[in-house]
C-alpha positions, 0 to 999 in steps of 0.5 A: 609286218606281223600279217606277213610274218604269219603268211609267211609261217603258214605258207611254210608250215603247210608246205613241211608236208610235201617237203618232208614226202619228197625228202623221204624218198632221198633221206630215212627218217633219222638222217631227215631229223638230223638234218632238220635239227642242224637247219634249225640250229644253224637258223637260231645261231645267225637270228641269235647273233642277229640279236645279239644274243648271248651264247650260254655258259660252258658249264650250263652245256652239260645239261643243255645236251642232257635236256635237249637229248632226253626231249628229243628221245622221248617226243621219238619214243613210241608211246603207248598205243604208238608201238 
């Protein structure tokens, strides 16, 4: 199961390049991030339900937003050099 599995990574990883090319031409780079974010999201819920995984507490949501938006600006942020 576990070669399938890492096939299965490696075919998708590889093809993120030609995805991503051929959906600049419809979506600016902010829309295809956005999206991105939402697939993943929705991927991660079903595979957490899956699981049976429990959804955090109301009063961690606060500083999850805040941890997942500062990661998120800053991994965009033009670094030195990047400008």
């Amino acid at each position: 199961m576990i070669p399938l599995l890492l096939a299965a990574t490696l075919v998708l990883w590889a093809s993120a390049f030609v995805g991503i090319r051929f959906a600049l031409r419809a979506y600016n780079p902010c829309e295809l991030a956005v999206l991105r974010f939402c697939v993943a999201s929705a991927v991660l819920l079903l595979v957490g339900r899956a699981q049976k995984v429990c959804l955090p507490a109301r009063a961690d949501l606060p500083r999850l937003l805040l941890l997942g938006t500062t990661g998120v600006l800053l991994y965009r942020s033009p670094g030195p050099g990047r400008a």
